[in-house]
PDBQT receptor file of N, H, CA, C and O in Angstrom, charges set to zero:
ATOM      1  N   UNK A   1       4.486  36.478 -12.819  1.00  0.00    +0.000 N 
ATOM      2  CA  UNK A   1       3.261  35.875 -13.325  1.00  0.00    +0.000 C 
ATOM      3  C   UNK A   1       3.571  35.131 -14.615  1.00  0.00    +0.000 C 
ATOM      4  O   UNK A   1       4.434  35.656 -15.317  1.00  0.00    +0.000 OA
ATOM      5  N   UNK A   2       3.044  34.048 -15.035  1.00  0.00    +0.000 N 
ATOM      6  H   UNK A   2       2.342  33.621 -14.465  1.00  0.00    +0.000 HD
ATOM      7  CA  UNK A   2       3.123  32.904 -15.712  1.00  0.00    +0.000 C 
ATOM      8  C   UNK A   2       1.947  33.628 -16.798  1.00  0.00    +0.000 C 
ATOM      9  O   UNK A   2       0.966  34.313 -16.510  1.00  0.00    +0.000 OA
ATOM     10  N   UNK A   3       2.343  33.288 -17.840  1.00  0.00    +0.000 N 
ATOM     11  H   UNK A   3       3.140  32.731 -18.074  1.00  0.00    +0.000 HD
ATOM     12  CA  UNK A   3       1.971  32.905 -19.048  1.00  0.00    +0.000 C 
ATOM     13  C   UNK A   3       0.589  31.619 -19.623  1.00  0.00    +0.000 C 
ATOM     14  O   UNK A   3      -0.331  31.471 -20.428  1.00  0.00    +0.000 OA
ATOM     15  N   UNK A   4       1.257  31.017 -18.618  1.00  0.00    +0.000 N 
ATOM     16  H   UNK A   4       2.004  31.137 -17.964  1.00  0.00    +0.000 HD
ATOM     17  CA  UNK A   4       0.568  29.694 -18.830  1.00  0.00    +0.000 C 
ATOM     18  C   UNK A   4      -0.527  29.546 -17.531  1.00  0.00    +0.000 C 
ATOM     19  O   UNK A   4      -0.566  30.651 -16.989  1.00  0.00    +0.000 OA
ATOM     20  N   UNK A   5      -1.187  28.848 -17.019  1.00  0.00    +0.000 N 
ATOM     21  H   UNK A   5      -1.156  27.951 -17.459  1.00  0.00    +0.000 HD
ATOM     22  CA  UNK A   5      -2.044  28.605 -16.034  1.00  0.00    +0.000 C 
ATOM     23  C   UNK A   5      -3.102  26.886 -16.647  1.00  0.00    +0.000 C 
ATOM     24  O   UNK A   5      -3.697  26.512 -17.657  1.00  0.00    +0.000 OA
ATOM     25  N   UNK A   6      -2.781  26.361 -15.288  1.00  0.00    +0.000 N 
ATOM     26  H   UNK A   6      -2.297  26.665 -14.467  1.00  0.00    +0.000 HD
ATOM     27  CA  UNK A   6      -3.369  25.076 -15.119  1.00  0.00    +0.000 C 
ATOM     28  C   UNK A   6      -4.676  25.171 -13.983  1.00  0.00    +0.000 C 
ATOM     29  O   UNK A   6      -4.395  25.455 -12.818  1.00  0.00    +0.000 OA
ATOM     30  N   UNK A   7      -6.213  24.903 -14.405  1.00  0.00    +0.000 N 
ATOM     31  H   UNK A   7      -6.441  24.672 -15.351  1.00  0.00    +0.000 HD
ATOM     32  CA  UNK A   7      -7.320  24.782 -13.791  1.00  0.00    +0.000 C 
ATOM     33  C   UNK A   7      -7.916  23.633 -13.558  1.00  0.00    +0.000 C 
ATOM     34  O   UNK A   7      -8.064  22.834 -14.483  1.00  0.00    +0.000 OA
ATOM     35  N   UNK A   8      -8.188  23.463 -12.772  1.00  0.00    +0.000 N 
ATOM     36  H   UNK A   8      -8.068  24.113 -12.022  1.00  0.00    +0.000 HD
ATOM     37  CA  UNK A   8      -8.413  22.473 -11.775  1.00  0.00    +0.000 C 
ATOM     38  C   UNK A   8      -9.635  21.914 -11.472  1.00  0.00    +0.000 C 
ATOM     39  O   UNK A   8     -10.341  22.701 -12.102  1.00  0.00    +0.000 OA
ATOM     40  N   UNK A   9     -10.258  21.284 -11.068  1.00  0.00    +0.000 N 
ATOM     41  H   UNK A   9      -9.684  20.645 -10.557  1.00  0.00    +0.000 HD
ATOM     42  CA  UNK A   9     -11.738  20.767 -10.038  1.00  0.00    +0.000 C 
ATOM     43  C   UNK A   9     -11.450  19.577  -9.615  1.00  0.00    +0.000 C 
ATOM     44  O   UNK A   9     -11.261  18.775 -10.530  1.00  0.00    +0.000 OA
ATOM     45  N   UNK A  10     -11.331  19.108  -8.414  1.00  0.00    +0.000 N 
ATOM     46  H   UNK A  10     -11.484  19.760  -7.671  1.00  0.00    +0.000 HD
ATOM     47  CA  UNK A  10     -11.376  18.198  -7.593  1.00  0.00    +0.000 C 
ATOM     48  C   UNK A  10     -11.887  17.748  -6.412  1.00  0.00    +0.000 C 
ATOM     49  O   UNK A  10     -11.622  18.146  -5.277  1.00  0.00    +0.000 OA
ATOM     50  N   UNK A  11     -12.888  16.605  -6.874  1.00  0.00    +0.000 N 
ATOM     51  H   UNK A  11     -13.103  16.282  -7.796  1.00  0.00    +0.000 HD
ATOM     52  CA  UNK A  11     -13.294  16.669  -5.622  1.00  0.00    +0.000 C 
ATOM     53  C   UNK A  11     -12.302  15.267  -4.410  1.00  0.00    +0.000 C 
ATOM     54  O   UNK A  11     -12.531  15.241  -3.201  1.00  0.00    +0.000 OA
ATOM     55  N   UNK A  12     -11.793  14.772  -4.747  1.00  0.00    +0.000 N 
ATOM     56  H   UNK A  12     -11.607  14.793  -5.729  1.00  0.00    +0.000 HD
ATOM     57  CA  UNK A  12     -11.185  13.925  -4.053  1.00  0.00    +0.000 C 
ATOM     58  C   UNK A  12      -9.438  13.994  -3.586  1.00  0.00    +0.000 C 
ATOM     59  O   UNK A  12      -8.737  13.272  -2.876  1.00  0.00    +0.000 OA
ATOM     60  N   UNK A  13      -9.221  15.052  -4.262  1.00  0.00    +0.000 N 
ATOM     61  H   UNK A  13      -9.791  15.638  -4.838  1.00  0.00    +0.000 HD
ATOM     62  CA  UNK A  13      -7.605  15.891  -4.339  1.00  0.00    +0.000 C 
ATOM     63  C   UNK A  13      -6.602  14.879  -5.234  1.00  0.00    +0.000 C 
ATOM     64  O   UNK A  13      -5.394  15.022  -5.427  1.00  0.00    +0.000 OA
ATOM     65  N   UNK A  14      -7.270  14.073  -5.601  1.00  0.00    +0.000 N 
ATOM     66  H   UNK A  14      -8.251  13.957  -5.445  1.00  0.00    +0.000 HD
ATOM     67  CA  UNK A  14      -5.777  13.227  -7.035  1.00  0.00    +0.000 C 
ATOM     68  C   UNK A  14      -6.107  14.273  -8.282  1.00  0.00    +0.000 C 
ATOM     69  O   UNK A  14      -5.111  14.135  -8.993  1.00  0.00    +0.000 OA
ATOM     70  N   UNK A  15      -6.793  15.047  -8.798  1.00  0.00    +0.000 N 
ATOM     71  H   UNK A  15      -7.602  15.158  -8.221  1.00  0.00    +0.000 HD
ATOM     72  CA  UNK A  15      -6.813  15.897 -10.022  1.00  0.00    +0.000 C 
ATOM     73  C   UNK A  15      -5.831  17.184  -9.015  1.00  0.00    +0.000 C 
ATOM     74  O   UNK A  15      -4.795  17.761  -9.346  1.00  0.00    +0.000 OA
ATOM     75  N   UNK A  16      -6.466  17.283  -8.003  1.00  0.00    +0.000 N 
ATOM     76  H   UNK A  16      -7.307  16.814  -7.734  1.00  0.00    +0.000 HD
ATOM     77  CA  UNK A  16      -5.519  18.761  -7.459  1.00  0.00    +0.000 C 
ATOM     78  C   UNK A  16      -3.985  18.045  -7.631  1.00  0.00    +0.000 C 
ATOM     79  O   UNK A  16      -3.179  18.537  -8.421  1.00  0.00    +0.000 OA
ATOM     80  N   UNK A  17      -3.670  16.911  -6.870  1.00  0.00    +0.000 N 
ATOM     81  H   UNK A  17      -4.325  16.512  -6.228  1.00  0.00    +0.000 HD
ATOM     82  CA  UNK A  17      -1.936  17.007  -7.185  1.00  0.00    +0.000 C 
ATOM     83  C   UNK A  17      -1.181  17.060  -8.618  1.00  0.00    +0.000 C 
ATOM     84  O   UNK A  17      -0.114  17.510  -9.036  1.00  0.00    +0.000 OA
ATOM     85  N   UNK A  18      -2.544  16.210  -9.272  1.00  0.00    +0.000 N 
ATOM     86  H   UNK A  18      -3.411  15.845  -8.932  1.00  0.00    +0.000 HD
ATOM     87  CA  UNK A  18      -1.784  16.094 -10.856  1.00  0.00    +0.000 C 
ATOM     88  C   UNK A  18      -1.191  17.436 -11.525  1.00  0.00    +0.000 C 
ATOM     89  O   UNK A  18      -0.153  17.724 -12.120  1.00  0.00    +0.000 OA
ATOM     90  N   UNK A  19      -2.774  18.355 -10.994  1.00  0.00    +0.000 N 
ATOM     91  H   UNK A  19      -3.618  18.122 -10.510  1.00  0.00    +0.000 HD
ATOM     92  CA  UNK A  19      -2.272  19.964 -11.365  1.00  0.00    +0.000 C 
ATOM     93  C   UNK A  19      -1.189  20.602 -10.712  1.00  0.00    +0.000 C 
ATOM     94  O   UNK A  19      -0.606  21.543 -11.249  1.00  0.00    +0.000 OA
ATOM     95  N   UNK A  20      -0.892  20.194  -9.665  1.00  0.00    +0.000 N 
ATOM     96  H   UNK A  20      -1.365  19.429  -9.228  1.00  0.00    +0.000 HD
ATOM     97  CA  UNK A  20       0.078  20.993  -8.613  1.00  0.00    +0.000 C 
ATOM     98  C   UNK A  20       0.981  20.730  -9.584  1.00  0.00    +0.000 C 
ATOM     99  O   UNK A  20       1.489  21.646 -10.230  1.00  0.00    +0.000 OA
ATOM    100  N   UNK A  21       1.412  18.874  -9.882  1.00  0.00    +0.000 N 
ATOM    101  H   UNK A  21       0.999  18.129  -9.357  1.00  0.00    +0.000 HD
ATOM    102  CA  UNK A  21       3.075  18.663 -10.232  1.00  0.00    +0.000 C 
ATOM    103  C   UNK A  21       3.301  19.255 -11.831  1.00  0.00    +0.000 C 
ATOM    104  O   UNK A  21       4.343  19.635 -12.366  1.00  0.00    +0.000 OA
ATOM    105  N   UNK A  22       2.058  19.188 -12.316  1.00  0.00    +0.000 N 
ATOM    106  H   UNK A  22       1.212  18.880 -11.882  1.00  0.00    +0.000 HD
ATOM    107  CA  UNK A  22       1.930  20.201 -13.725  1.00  0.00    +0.000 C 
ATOM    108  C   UNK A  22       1.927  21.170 -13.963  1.00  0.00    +0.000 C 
ATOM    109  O   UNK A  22       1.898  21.436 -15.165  1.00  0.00    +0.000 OA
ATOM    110  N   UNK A  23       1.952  22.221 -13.033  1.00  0.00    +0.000 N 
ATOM    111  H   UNK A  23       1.975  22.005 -12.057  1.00  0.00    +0.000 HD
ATOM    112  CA  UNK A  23       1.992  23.330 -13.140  1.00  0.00    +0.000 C 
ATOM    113  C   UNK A  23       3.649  23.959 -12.815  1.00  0.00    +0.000 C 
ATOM    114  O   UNK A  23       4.277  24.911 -13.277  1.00  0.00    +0.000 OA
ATOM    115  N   UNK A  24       3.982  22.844 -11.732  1.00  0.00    +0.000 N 
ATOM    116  H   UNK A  24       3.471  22.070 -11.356  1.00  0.00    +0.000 HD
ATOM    117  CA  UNK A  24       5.211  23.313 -11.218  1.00  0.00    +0.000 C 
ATOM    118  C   UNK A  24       5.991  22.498 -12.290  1.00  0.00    +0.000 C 
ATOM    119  O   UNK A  24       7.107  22.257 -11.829  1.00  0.00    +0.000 OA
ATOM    120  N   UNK A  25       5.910  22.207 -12.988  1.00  0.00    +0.000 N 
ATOM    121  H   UNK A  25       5.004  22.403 -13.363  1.00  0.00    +0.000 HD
ATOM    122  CA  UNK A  25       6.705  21.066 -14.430  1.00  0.00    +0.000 C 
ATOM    123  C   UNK A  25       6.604  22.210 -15.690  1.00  0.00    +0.000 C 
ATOM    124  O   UNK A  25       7.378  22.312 -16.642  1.00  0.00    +0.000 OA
ATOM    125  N   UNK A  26       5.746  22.801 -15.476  1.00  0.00    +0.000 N 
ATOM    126  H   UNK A  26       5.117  22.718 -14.703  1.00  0.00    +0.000 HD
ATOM    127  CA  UNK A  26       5.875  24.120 -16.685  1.00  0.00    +0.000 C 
ATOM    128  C   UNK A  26       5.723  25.392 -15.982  1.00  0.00    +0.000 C 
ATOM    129  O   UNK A  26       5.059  26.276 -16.522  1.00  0.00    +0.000 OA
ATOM    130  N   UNK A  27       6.213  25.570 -14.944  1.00  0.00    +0.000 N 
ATOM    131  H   UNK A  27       6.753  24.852 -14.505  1.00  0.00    +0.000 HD
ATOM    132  CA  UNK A  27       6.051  26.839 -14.362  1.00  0.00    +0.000 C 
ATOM    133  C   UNK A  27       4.994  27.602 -14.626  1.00  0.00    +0.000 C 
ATOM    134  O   UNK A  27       5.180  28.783 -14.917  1.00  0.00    +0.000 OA
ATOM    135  N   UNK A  28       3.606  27.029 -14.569  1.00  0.00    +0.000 N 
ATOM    136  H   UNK A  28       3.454  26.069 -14.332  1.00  0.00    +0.000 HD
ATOM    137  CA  UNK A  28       2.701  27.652 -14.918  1.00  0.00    +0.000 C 
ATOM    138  C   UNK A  28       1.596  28.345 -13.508  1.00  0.00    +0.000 C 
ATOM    139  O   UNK A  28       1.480  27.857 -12.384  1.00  0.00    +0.000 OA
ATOM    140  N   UNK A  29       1.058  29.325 -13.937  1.00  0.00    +0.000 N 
ATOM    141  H   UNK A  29       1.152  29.722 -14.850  1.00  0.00    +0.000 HD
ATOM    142  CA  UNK A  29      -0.094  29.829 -12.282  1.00  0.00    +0.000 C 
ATOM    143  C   UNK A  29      -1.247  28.456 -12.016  1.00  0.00    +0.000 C 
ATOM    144  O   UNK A  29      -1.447  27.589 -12.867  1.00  0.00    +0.000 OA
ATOM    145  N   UNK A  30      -1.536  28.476 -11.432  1.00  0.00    +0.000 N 
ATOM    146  H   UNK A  30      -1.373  29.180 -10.741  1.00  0.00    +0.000 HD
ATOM    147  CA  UNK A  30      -2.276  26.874 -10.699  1.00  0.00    +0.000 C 
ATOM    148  C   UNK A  30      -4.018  27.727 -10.005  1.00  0.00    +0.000 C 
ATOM    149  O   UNK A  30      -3.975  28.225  -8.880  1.00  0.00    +0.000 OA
ATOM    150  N   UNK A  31      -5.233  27.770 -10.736  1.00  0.00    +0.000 N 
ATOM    151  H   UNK A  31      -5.268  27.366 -11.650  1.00  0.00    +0.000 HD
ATOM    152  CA  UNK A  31      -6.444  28.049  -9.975  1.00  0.00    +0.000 C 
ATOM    153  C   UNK A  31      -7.152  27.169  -9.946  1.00  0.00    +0.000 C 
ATOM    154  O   UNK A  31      -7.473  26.634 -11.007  1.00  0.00    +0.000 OA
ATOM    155  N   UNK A  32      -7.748  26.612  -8.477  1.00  0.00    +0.000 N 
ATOM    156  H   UNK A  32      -7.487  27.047  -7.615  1.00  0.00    +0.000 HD
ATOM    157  CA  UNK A  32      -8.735  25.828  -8.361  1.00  0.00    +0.000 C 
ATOM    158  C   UNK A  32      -9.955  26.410  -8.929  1.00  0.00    +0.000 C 
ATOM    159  O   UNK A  32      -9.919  27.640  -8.962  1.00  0.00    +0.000 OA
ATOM    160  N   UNK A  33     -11.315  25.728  -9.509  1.00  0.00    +0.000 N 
ATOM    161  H   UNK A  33     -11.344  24.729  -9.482  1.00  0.00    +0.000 HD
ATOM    162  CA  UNK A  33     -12.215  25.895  -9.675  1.00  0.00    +0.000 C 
ATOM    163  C   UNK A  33     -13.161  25.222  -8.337  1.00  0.00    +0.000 C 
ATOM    164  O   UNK A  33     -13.127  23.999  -8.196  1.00  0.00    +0.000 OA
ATOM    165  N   UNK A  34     -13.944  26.014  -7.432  1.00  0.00    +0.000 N 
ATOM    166  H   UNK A  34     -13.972  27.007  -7.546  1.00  0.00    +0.000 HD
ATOM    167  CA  UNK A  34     -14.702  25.568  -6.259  1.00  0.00    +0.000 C 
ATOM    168  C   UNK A  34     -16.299  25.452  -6.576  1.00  0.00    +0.000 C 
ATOM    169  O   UNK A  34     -17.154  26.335  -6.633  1.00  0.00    +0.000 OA
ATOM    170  N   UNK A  35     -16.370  24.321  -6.724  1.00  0.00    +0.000 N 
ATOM    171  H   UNK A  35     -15.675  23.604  -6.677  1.00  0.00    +0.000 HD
ATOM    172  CA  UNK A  35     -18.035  24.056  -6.576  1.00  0.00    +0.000 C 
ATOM    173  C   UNK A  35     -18.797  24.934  -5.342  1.00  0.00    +0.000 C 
ATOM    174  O   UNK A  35     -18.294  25.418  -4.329  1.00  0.00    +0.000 OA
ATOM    175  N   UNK A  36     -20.129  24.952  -5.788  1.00  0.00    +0.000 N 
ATOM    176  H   UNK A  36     -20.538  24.558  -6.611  1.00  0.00    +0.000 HD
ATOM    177  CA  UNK A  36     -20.553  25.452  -5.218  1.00  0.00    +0.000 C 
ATOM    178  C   UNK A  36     -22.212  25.335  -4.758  1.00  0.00    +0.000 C 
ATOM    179  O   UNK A  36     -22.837  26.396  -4.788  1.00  0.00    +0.000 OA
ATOM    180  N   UNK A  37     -22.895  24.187  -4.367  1.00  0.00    +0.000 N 
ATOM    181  H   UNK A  37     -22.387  23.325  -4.342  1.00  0.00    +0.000 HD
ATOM    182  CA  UNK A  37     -22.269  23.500  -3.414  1.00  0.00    +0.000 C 
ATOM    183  C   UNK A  37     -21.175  22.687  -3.387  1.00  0.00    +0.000 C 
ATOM    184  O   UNK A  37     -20.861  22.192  -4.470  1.00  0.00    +0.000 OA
ATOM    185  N   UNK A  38     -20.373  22.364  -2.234  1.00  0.00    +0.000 N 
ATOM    186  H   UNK A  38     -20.628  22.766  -1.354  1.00  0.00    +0.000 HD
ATOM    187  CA  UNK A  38     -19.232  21.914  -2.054  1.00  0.00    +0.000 C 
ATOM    188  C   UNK A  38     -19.497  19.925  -2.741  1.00  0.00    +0.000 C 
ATOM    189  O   UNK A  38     -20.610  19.400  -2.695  1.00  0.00    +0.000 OA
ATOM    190  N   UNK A  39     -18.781  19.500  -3.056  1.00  0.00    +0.000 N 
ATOM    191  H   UNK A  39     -17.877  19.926  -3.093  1.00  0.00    +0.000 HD
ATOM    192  CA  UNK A  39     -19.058  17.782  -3.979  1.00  0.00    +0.000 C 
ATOM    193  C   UNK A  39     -19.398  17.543  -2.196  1.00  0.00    +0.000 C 
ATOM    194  O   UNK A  39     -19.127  18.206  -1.194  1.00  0.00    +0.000 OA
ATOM    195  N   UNK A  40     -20.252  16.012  -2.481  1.00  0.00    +0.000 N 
ATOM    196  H   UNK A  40     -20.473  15.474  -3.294  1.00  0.00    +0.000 HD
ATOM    197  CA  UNK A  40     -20.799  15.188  -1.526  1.00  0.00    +0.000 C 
ATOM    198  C   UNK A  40     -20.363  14.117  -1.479  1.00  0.00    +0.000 C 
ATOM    199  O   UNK A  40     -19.962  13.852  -2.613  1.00  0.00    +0.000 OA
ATOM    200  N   UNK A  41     -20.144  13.081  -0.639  1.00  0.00    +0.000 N 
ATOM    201  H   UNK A  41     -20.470  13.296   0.282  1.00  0.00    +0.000 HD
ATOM    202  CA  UNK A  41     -19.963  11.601  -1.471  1.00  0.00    +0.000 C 
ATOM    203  C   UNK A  41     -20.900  10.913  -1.888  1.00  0.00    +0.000 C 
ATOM    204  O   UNK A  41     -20.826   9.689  -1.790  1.00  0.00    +0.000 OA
ATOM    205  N   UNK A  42     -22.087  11.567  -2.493  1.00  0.00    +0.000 N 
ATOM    206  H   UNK A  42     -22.148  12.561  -2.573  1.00  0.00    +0.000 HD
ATOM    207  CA  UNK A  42     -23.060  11.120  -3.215  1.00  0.00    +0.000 C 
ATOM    208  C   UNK A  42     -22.720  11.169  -4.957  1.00  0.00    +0.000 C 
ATOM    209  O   UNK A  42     -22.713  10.374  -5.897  1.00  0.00    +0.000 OA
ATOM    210  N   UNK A  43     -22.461  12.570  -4.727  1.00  0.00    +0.000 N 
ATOM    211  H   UNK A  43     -22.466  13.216  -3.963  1.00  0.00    +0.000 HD
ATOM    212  CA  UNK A  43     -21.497  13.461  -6.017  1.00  0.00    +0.000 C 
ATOM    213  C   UNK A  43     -20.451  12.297  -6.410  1.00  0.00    +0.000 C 
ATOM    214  O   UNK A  43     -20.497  11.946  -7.589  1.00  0.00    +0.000 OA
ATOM    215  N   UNK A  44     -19.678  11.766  -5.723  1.00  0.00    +0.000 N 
ATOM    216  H   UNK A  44     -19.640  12.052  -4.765  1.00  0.00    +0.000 HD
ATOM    217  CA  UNK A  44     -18.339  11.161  -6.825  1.00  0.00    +0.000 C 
ATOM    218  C   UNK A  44     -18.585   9.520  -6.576  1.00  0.00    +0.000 C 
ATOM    219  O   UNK A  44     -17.776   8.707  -7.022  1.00  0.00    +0.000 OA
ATOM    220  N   UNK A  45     -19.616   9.161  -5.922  1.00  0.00    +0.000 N 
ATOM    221  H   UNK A  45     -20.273   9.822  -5.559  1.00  0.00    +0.000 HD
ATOM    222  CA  UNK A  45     -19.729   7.992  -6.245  1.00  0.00    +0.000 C 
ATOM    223  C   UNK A  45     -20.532   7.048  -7.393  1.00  0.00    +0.000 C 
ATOM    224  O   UNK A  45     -21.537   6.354  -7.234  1.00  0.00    +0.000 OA
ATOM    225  N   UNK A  46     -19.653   7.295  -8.712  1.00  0.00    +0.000 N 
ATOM    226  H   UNK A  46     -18.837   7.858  -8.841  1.00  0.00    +0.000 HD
ATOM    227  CA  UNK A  46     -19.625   6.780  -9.497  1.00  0.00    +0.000 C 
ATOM    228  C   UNK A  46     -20.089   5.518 -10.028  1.00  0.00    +0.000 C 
ATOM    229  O   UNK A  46     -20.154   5.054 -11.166  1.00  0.00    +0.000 OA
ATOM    230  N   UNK A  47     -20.497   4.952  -8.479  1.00  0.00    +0.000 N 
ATOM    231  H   UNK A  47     -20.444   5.330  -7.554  1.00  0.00    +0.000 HD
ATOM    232  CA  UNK A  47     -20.517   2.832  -9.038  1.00  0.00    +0.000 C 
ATOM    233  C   UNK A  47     -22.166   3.094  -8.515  1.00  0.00    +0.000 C 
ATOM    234  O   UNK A  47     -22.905   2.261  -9.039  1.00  0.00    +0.000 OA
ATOM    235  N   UNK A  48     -22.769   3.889  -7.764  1.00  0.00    +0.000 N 
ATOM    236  H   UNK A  48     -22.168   4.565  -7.338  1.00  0.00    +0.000 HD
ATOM    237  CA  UNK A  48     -24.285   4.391  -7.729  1.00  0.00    +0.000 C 
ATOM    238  C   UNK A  48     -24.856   3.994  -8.857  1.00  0.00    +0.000 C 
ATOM    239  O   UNK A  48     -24.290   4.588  -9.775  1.00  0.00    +0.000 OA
ATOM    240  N   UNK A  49     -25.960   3.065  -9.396  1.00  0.00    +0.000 N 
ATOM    241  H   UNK A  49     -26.421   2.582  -8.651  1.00  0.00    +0.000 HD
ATOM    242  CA  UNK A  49     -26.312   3.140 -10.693  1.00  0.00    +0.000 C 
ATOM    243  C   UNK A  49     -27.649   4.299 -11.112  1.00  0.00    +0.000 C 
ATOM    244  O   UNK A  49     -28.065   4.624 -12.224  1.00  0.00    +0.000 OA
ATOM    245  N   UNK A  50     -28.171   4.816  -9.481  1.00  0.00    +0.000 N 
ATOM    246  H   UNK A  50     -27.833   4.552  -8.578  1.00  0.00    +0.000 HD
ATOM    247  CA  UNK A  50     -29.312   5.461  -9.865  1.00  0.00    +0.000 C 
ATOM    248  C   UNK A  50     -28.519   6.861  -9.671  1.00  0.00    +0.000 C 
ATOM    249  O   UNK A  50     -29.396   7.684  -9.410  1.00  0.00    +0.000 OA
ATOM    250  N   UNK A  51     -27.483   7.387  -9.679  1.00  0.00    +0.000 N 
ATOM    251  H   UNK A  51     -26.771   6.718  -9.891  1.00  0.00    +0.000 HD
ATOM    252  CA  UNK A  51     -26.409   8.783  -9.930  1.00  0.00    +0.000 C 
ATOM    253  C   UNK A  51     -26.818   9.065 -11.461  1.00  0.00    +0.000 C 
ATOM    254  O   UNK A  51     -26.387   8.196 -12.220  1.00  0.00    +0.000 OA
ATOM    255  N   UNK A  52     -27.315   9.756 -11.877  1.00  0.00    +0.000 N 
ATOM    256  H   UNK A  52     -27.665  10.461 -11.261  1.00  0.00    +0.000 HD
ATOM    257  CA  UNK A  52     -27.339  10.848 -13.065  1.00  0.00    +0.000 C 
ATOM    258  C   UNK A  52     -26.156  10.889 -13.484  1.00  0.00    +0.000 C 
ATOM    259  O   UNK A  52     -25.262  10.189 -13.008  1.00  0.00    +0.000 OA
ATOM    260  N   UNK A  53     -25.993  11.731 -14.451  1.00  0.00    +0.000 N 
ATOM    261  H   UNK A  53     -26.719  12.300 -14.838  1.00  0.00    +0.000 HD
ATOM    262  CA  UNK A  53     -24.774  11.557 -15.318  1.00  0.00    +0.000 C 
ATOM    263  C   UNK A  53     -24.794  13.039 -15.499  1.00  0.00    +0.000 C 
ATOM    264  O   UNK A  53     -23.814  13.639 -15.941  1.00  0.00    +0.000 OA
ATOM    265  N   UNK A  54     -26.107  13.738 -15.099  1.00  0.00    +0.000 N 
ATOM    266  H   UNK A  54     -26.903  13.250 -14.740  1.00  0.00    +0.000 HD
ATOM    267  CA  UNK A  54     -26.027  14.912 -15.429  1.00  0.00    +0.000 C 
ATOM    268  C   UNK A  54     -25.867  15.827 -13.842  1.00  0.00    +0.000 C 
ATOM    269  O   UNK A  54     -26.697  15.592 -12.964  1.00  0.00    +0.000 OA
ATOM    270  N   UNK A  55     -24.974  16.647 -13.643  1.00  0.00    +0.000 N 
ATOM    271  H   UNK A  55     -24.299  16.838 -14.356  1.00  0.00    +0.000 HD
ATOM    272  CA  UNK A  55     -25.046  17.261 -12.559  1.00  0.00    +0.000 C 
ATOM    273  C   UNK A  55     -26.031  18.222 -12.240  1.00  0.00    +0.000 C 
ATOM    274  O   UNK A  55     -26.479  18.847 -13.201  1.00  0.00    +0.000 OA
ATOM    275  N   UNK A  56     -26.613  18.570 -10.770  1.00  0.00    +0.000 N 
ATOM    276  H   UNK A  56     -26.248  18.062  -9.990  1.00  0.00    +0.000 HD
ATOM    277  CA  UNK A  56     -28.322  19.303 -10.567  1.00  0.00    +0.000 C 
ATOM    278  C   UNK A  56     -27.015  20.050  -9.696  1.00  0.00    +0.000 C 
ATOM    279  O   UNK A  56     -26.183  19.603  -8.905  1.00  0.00    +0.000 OA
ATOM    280  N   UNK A  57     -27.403  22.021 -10.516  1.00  0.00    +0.000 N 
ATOM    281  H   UNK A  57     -28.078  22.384 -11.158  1.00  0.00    +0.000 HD
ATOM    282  CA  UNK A  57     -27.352  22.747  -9.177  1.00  0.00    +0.000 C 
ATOM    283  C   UNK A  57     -28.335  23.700  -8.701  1.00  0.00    +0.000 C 
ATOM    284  O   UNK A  57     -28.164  24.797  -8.169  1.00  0.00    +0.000 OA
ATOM    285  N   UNK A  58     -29.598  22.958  -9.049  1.00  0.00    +0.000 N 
ATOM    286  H   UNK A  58     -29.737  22.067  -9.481  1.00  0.00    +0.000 HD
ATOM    287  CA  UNK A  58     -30.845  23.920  -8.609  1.00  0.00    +0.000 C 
ATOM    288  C   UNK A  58     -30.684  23.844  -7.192  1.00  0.00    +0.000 C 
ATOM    289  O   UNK A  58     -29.851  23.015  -6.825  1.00  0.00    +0.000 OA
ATOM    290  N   UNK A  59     -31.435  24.686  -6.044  1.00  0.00    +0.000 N 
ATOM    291  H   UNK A  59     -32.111  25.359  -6.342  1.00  0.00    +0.000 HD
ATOM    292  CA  UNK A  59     -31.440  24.376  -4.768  1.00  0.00    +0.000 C 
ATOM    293  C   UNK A  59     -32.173  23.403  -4.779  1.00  0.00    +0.000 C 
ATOM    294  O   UNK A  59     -31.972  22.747  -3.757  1.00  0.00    +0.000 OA
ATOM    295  N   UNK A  60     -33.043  22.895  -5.507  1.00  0.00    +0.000 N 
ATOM    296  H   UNK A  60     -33.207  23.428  -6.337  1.00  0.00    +0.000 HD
ATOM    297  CA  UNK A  60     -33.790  21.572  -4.688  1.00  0.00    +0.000 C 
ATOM    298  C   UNK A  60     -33.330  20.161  -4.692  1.00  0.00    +0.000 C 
ATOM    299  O   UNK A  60     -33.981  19.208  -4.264  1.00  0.00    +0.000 OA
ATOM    300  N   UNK A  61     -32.117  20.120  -5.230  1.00  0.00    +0.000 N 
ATOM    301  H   UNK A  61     -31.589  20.894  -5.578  1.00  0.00    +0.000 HD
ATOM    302  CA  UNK A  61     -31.275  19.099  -5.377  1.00  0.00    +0.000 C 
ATOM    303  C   UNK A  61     -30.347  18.719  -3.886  1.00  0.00    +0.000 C 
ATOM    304  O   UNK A  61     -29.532  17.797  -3.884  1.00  0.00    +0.000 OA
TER     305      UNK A  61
């Protein structure tokens, strides 16, 4: 067990590899963080101008 540890959230998997090759670059433990609900592609589409800035995890969202 590592010392160090690299955490994660991704919803599109380019933050997951960055962490993978960073973790294995400092030998560090690697935990995803899992949304919950799972991201949408409503969620990461960014160029949406009526997308909030603020994330909703009430159920009525």
């Amino acid at each position: 067990m590592s010392k160090q540890l690299v955490v994660y959230i991704s919803a599109t998997g380019t933050t997951r590899r960055v962490a993978q090759n960073l973790a294995k670059a400092i030998d560090a433990d690697l935990a995803e963080i899992v949304p919950a609900p799972p991201f949408t592609a409503q969620d990461i589409d960014w160029t949406d101008p009526d997308r909030s800035d603020e994330p909703c995890f009430a159920p009525a969202c």
